[in-house]
N, CA, C and O atoms as a GROMACS GRO file, in nm:
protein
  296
    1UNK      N    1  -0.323  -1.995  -0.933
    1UNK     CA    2  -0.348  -1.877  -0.852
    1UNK      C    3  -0.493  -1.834  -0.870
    1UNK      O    4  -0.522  -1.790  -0.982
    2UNK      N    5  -0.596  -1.839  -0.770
    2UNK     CA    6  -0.711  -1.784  -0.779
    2UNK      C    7  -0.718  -1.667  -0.826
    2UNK      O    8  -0.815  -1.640  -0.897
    3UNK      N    9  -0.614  -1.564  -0.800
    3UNK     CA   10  -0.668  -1.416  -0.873
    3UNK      C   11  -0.648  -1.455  -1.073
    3UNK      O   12  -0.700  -1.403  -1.172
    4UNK      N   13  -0.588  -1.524  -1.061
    4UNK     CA   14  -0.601  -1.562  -1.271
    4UNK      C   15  -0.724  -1.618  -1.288
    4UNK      O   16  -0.795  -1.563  -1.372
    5UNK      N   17  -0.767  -1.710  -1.234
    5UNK     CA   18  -0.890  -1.714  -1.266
    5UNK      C   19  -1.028  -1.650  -1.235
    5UNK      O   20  -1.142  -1.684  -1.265
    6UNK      N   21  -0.982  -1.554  -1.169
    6UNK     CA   22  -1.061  -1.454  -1.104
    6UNK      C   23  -1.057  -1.363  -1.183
    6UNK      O   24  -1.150  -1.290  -1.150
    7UNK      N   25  -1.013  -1.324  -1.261
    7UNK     CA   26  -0.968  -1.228  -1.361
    7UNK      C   27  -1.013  -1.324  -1.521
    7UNK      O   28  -1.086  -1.264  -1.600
    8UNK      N   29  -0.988  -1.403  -1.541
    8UNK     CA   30  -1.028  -1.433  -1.671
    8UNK      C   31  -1.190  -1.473  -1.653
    8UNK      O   32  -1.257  -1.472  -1.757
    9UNK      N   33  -1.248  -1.504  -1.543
    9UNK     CA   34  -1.388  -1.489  -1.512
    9UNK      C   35  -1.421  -1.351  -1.564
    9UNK      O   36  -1.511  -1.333  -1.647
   10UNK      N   37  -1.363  -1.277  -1.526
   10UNK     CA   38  -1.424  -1.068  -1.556
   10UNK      C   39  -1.438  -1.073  -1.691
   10UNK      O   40  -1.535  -1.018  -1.742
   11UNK      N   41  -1.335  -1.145  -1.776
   11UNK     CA   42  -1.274  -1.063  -1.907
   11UNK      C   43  -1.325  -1.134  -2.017
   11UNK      O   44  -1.356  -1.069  -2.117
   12UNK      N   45  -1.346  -1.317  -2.013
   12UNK     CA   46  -1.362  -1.402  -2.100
   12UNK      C   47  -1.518  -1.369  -2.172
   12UNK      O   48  -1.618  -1.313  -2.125
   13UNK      N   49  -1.491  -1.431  -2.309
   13UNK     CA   50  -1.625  -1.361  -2.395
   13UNK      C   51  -1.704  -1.530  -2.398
   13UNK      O   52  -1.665  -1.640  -2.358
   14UNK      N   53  -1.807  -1.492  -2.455
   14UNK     CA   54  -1.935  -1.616  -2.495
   14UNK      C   55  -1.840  -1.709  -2.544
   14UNK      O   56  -1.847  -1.816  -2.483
   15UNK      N   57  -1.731  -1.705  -2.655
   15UNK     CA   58  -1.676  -1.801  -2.684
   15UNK      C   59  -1.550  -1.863  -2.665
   15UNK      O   60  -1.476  -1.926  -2.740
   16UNK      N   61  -1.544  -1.815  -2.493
   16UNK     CA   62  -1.460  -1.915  -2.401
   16UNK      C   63  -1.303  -1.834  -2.382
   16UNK      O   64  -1.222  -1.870  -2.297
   17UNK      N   65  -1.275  -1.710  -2.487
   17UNK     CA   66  -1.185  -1.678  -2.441
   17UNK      C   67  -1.163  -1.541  -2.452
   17UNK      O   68  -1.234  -1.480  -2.532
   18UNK      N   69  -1.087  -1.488  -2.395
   18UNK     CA   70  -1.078  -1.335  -2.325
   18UNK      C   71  -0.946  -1.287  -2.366
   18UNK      O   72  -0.837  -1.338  -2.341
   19UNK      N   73  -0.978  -1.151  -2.452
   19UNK     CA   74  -0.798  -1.102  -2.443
   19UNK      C   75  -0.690  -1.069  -2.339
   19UNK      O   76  -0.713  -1.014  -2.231
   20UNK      N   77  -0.558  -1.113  -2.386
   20UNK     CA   78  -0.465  -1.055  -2.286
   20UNK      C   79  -0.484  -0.975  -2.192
   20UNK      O   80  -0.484  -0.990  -2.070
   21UNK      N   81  -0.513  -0.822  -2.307
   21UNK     CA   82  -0.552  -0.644  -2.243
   21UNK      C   83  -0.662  -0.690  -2.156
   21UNK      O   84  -0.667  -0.655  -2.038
   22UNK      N   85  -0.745  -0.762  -2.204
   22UNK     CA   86  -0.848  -0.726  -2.072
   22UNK      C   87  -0.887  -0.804  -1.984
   22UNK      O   88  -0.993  -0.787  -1.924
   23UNK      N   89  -0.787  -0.929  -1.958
   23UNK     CA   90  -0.750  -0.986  -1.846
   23UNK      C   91  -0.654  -0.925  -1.764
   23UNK      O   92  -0.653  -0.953  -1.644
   24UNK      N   93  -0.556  -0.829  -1.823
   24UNK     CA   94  -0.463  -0.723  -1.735
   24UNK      C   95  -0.515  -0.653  -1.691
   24UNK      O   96  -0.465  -0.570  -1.615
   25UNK      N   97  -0.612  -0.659  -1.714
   25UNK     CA   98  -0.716  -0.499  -1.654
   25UNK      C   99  -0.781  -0.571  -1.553
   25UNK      O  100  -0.749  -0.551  -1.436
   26UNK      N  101  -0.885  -0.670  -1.589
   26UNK     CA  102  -0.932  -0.765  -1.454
   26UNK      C  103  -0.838  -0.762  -1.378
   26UNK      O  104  -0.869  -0.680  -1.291
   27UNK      N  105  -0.732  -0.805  -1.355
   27UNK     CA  106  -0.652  -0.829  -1.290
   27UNK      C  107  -0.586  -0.664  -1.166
   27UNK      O  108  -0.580  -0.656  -1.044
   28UNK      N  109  -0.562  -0.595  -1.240
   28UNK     CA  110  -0.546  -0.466  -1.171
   28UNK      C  111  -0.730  -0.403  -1.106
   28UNK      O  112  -0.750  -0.332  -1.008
   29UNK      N  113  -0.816  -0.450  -1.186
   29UNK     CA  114  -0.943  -0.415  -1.074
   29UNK      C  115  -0.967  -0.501  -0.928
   29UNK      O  116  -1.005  -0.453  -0.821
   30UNK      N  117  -0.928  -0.674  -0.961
   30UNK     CA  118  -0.870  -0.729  -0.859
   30UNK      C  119  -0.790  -0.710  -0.771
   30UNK      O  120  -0.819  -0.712  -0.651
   31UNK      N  121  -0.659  -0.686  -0.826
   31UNK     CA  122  -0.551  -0.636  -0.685
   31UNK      C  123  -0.450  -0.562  -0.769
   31UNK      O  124  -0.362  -0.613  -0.838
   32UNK      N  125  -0.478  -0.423  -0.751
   32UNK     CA  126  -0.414  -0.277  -0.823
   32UNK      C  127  -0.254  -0.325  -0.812
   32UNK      O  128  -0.169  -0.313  -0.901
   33UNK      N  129  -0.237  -0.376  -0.692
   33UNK     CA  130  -0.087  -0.430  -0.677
   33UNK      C  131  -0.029  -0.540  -0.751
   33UNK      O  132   0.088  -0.572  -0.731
   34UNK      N  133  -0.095  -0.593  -0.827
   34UNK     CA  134  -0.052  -0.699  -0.899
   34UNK      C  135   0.057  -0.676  -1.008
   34UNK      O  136   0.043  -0.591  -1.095
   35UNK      N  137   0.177  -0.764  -0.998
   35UNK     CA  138   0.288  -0.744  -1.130
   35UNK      C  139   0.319  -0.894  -1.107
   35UNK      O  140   0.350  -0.966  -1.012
   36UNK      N  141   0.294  -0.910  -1.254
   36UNK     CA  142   0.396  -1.047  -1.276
   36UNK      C  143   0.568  -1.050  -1.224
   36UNK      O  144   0.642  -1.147  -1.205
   37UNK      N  145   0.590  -0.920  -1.213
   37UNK     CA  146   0.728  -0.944  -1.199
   37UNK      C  147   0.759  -1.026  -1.048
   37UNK      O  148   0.860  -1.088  -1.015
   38UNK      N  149   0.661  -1.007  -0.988
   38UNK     CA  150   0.684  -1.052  -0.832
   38UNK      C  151   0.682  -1.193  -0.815
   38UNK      O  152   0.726  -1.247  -0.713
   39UNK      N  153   0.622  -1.267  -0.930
   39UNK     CA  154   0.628  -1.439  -0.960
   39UNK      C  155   0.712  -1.470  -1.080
   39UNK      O  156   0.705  -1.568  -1.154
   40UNK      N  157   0.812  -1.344  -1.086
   40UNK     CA  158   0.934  -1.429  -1.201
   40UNK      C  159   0.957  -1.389  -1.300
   40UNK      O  160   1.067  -1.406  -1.353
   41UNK      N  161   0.795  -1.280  -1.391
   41UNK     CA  162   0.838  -1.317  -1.497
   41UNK      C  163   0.799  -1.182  -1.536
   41UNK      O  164   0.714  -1.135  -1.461
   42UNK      N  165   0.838  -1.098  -1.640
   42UNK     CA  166   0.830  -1.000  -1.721
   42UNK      C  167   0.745  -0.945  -1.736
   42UNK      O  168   0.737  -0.827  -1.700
   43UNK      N  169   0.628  -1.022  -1.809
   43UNK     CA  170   0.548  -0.961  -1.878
   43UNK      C  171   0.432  -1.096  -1.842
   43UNK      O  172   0.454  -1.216  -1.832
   44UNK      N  173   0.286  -1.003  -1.824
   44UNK     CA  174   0.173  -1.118  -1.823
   44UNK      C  175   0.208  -1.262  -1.905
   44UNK      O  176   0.233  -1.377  -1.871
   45UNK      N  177   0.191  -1.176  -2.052
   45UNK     CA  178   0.178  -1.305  -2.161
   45UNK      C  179   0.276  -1.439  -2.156
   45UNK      O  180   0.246  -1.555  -2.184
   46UNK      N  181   0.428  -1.372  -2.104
   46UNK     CA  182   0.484  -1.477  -2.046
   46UNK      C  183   0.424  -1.582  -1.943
   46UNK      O  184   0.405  -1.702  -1.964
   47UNK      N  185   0.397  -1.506  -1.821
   47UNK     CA  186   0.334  -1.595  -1.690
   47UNK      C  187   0.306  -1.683  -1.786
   47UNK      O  188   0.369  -1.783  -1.821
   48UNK      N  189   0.144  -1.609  -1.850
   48UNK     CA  190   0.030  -1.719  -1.864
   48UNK      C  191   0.119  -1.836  -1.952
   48UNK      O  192   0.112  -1.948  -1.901
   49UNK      N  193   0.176  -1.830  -2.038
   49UNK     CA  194   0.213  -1.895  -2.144
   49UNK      C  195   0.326  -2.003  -2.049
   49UNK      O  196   0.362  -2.112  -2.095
   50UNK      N  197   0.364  -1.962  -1.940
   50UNK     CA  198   0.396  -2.093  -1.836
   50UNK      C  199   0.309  -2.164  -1.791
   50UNK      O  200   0.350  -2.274  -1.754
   51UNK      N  201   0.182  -2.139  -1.777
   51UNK     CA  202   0.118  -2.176  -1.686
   51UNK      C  203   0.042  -2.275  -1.789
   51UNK      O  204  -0.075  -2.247  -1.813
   52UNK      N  205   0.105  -2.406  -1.862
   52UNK     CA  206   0.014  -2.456  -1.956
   52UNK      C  207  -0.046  -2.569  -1.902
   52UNK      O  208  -0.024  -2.660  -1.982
   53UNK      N  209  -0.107  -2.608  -1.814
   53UNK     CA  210  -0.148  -2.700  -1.744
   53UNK      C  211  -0.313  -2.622  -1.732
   53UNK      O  212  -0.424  -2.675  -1.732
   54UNK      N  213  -0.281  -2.504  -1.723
   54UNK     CA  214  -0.438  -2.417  -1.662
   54UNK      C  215  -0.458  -2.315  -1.792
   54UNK      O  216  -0.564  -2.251  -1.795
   55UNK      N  217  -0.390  -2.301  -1.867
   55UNK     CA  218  -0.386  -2.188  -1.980
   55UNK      C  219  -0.379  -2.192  -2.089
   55UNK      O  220  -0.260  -2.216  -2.109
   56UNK      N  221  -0.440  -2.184  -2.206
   56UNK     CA  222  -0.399  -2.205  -2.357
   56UNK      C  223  -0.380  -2.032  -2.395
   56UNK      O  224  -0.438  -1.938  -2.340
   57UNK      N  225  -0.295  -2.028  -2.490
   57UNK     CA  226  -0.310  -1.932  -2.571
   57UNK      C  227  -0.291  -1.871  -2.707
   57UNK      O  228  -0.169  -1.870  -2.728
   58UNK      N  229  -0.338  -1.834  -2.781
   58UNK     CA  230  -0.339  -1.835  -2.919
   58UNK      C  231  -0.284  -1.662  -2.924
   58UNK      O  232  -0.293  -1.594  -2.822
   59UNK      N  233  -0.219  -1.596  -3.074
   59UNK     CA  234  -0.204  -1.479  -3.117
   59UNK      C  235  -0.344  -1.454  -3.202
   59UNK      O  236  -0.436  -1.535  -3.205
   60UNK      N  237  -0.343  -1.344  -3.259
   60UNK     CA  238  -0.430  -1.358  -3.414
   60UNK      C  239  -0.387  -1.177  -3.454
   60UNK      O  240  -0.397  -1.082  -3.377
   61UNK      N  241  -0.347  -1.176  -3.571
   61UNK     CA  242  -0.305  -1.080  -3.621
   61UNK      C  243  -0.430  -1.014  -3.721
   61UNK      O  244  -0.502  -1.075  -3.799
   62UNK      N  245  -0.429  -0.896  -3.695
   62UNK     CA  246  -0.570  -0.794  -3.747
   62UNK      C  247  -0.515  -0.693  -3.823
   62UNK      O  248  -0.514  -0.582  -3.769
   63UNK      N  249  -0.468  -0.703  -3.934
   63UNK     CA  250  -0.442  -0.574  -4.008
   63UNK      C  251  -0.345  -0.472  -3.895
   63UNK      O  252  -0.330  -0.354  -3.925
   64UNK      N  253  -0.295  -0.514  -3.794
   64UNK     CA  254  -0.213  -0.427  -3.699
   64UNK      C  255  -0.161  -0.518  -3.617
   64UNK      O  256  -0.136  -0.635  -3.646
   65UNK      N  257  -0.136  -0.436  -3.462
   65UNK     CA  258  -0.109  -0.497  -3.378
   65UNK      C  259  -0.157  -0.680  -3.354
   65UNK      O  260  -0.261  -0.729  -3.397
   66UNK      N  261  -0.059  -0.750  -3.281
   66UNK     CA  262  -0.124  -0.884  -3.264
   66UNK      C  263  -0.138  -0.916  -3.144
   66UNK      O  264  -0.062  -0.913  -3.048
   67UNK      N  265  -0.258  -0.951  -3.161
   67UNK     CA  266  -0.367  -0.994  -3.012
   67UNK      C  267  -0.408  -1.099  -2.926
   67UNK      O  268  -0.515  -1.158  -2.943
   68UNK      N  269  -0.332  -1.124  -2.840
   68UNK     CA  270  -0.348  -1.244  -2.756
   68UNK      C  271  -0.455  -1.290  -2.682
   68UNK      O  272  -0.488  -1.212  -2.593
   69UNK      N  273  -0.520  -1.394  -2.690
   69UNK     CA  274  -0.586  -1.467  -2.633
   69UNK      C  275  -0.559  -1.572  -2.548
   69UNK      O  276  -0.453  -1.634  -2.551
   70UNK      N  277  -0.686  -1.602  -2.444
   70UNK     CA  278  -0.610  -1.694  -2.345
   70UNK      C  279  -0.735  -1.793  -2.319
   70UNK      O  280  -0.834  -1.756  -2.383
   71UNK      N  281  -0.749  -1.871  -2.267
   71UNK     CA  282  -0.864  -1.986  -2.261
   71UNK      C  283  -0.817  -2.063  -2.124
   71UNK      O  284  -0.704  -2.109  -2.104
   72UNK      N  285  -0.907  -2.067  -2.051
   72UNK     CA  286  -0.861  -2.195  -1.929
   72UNK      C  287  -0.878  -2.328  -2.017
   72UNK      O  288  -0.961  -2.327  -2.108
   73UNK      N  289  -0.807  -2.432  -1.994
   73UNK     CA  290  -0.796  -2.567  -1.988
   73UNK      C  291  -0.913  -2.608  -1.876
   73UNK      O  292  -0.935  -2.553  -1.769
   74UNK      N  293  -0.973  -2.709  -1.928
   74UNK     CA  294  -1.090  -2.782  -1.804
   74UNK      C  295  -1.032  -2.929  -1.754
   74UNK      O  296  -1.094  -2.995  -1.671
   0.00000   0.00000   0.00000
């Protein structure tokens, strides 16, 4: 889907990958109407975590909450 990678273009850092939160946010500055629920699935982190052909994604836990990361595949 062009708007995912349209959105991890906004969000991704110098070293190739971009958090969850602020690919959800790209994503709602892209198209305010956007819900995963309308392609199936629950929650973003799910989608992406289908989508492993175009998507990697890692956790990493910080003294708190745990924080998802996402990376395109080339």
């Amino acid at each position: 889907m062009p708007i995912l990678s349209q959105a991890f273009e906004m969000a991704v850092q110098q070293d190739g990958w971009a958090s969850l939160a602020n690919m959800g946010n790209a994503l709602y500055q892209v198209d305010p109407g956007f819900d995963p629920r309308t392609y199936g699935h629950k929650q973003l982190s799910k989608m992406i975590s289908k989508l492993k052909d175009r998507f990697e994604m890692r956790a990493q836990e910080n003294d708190g909450p745990i924080i998802f990361y996402v990376r395109m595949k080339e």
